[in-house]
N, CA and C of each residue as an Amber inpcrd file, in Angstrom:
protein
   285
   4.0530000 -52.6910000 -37.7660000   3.3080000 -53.5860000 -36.9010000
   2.0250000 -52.9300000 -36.4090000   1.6250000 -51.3200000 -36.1270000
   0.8520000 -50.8610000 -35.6670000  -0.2090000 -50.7960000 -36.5740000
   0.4390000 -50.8410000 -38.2590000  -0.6920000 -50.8950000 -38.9730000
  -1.7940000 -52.1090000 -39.2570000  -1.0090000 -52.9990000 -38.6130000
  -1.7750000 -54.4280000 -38.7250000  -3.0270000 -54.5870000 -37.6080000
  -2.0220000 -53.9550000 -36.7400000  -3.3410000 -53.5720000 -35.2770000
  -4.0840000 -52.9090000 -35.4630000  -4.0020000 -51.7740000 -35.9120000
  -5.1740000 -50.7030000 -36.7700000  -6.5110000 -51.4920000 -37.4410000
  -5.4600000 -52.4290000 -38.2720000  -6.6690000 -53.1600000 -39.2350000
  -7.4270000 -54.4750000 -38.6330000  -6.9220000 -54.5980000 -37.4240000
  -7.7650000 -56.3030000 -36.7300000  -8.6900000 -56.0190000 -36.4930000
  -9.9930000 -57.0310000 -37.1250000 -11.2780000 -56.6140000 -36.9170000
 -11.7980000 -56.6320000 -35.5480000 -11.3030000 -57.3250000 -34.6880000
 -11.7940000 -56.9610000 -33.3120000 -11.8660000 -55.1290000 -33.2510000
 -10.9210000 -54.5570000 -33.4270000 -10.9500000 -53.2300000 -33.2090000
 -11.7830000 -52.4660000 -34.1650000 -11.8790000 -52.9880000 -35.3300000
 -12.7000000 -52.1750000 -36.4610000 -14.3100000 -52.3200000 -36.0040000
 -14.4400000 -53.7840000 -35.3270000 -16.0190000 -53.8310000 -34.6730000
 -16.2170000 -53.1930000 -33.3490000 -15.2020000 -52.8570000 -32.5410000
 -14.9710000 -51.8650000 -31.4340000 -15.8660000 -50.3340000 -32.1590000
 -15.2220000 -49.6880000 -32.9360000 -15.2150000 -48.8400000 -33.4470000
 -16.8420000 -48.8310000 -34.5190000 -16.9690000 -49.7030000 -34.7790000
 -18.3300000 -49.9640000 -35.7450000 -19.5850000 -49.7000000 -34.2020000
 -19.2900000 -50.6210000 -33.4350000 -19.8860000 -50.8920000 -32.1930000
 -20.3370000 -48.6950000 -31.6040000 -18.9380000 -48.4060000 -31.4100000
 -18.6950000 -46.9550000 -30.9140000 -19.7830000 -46.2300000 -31.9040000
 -19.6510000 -45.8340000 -32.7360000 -20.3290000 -45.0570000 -34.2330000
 -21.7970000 -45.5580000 -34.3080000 -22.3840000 -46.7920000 -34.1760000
 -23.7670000 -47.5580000 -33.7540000 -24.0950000 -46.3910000 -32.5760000
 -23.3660000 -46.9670000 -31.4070000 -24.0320000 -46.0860000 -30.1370000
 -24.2510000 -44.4870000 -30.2380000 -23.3160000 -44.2610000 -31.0520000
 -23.5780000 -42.5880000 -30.8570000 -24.8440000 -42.2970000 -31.7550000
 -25.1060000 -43.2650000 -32.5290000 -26.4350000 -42.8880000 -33.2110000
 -27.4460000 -43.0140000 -32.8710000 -27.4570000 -43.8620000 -31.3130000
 -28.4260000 -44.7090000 -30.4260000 -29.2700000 -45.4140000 -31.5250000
 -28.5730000 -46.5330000 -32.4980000 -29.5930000 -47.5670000 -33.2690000
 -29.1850000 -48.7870000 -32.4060000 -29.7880000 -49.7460000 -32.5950000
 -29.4320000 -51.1940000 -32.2800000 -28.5880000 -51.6950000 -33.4690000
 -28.1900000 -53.0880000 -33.5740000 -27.6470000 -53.3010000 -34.2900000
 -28.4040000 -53.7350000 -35.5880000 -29.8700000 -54.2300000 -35.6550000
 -30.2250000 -54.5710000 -36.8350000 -30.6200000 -53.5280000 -37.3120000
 -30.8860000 -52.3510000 -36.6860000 -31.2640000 -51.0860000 -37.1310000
 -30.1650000 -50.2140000 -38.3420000 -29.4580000 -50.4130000 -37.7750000
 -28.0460000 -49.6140000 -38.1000000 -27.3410000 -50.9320000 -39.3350000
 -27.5550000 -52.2170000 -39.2200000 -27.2870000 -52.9000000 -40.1450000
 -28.1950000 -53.0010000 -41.6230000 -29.1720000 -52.7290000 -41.3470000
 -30.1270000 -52.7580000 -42.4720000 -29.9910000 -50.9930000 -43.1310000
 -29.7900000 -50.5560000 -42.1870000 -30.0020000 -48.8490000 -42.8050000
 -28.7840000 -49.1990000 -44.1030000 -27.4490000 -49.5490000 -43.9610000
 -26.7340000 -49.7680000 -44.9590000 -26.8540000 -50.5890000 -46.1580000
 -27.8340000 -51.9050000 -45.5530000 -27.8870000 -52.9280000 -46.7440000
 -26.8370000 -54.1300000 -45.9610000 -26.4340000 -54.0890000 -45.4420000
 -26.1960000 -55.3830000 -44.5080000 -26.6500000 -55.9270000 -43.5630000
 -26.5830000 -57.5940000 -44.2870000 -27.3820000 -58.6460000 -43.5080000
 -27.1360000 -58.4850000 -41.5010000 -28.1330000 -58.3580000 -41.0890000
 -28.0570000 -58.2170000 -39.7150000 -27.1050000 -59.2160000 -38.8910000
 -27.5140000 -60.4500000 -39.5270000 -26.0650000 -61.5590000 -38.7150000
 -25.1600000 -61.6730000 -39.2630000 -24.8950000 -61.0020000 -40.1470000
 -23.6070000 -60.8440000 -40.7480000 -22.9960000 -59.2990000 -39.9360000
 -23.4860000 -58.1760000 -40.1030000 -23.1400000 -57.1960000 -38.8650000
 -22.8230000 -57.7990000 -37.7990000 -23.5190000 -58.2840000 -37.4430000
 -23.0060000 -58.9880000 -35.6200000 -21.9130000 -59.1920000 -35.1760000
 -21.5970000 -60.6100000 -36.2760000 -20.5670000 -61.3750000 -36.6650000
 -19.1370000 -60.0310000 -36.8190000 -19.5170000 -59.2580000 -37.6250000
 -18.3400000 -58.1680000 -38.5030000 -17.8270000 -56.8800000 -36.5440000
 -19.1460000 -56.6660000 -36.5630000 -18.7680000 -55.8100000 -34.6280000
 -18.5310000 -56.7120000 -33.7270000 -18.3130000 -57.7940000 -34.0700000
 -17.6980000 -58.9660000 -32.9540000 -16.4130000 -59.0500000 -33.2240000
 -16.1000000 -58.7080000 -34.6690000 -14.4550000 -58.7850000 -34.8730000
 -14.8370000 -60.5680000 -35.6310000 -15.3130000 -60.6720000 -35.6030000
 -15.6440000 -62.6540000 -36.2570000 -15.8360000 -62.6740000 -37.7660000
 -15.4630000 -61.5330000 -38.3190000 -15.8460000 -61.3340000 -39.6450000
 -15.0610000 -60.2000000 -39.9720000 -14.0520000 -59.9780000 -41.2790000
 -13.9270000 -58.7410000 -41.8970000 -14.9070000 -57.8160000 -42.4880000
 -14.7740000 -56.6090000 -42.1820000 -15.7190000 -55.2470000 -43.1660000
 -14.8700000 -55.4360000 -44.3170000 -15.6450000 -55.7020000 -45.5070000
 -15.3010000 -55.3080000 -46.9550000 -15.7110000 -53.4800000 -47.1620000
 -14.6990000 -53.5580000 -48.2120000 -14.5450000 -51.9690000 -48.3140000
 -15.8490000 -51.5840000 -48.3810000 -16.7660000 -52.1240000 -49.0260000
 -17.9700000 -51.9670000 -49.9550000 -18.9600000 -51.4610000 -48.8330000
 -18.7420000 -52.2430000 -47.7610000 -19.5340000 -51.5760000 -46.6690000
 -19.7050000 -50.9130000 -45.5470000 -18.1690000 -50.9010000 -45.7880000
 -17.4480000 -50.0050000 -44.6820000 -18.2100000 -48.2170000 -45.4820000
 -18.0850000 -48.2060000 -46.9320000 -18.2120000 -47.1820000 -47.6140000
 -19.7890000 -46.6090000 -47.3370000 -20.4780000 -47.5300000 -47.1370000
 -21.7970000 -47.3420000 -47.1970000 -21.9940000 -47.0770000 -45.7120000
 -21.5060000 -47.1320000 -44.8420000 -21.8720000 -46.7230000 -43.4000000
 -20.9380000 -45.3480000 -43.5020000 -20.4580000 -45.1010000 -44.2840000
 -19.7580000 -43.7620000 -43.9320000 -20.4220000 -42.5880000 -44.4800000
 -21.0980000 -42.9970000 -45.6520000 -21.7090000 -42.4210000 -46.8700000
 -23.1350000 -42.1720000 -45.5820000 -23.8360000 -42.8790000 -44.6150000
 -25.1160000 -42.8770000 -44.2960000 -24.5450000 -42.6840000 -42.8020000
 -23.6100000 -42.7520000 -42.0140000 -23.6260000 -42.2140000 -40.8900000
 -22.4820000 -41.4920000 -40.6780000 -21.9980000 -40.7720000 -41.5860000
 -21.1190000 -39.2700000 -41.5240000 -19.3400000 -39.8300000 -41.0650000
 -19.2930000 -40.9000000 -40.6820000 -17.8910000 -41.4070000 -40.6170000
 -16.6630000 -41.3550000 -41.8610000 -15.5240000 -41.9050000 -41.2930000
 -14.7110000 -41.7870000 -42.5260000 -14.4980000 -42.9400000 -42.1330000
 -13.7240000 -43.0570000 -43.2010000 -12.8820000 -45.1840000 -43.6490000
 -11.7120000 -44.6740000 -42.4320000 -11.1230000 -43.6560000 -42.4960000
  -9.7080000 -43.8180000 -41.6350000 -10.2100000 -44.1810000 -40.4240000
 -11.4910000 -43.0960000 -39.4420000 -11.7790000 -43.9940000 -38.3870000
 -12.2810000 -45.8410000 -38.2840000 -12.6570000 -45.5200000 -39.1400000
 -13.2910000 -47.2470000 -39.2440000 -12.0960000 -48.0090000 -39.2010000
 -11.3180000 -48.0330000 -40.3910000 -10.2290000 -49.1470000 -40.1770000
  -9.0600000 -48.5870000 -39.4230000  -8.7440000 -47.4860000 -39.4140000
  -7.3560000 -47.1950000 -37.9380000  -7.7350000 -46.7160000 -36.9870000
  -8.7500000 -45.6530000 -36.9850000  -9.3260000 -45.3050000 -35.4140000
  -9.1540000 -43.6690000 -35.4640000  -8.8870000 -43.1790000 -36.6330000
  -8.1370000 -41.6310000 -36.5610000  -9.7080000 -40.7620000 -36.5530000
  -9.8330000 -39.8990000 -35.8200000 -10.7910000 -39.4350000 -35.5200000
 -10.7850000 -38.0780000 -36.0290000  -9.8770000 -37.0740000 -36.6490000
  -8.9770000 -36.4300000 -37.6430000 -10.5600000 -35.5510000 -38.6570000
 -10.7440000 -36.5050000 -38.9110000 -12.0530000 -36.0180000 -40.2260000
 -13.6040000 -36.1290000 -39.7670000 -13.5530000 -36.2730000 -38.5420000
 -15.1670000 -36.3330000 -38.1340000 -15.1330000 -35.2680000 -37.1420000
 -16.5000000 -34.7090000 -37.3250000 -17.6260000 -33.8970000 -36.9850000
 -16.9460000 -33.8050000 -35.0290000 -16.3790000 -32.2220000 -34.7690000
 -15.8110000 -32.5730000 -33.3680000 -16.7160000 -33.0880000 -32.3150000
 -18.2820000 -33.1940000 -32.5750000 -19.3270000 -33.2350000 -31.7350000
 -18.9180000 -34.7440000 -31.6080000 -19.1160000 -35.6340000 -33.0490000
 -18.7780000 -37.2940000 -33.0400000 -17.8630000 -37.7690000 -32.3320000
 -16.1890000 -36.6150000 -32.7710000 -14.9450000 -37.2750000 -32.2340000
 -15.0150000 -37.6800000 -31.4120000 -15.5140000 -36.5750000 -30.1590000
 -15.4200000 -36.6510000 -28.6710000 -16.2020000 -37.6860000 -28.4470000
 -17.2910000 -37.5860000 -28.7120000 -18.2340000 -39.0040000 -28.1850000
 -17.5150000 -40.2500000 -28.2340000 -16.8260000 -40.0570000 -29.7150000
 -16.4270000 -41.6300000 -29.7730000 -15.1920000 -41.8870000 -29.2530000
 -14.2760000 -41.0270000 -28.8990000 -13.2920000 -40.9320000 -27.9630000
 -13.0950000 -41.4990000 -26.6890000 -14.5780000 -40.7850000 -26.3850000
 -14.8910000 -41.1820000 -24.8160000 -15.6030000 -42.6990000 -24.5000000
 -16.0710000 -42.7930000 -25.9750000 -16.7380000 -44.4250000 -25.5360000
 -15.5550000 -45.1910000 -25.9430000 -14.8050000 -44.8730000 -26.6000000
 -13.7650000 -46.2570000 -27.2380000 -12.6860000 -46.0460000 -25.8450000
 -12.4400000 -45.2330000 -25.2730000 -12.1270000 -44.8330000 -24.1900000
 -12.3840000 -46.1850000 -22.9480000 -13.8760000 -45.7810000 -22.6730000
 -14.1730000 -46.7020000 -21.6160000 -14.9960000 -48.0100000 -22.1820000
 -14.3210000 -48.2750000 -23.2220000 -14.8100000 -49.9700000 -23.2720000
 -13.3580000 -50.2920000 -23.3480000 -12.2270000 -49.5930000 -23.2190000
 -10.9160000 -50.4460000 -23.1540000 -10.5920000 -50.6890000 -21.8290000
 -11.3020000 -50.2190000 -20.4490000 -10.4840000 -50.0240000 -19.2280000
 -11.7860000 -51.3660000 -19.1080000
């Protein structure tokens, strides 16, 4: 059951949202750097849309993330400077 929660895009755009900020881009900034349509990003960090693998790959490939944080949240394989940041922001957008 936890793996299904892992994968609900509300949380995967939580986490897309988290990884944006630590780079301080906006969102069309950070959507175009990959090759995705800006209102289609929106839509996908709103949770109103699934990430296809295809571009989940390409934000990882161009902003140092892994797929495990993106779709479960495991923070395991990123850069300890990133972890923490994104720890602390996914942190306080849940309270």
């Amino acid at each position: 059951m936890s793996a299904i929660k892992d994968l609900d895009p509300m949380e995967v755009g939580r986490r897309l949202r988290a990884l944006r900020e630590f780079h301080g881009k906006n969102k069309h900034d950070f959507a175009t750097s990959v090759g995705i349509d800006p209102t289609s990003y929106g839509r996908i960090e709103r949770g109103d849309k699934p990430l296809k693998a295809e571009m989940a790959f390409r934000i990882t490939e161009r902003w140092g993330a892994s797929m495990d944080f993106i779709y479960r949240g495991r923070l395991t394989e990123l850069p300890a400077k990133m972890a923490d940041s994104l720890m602390t922001n996914l942190t306080h957008t849940q309270e």
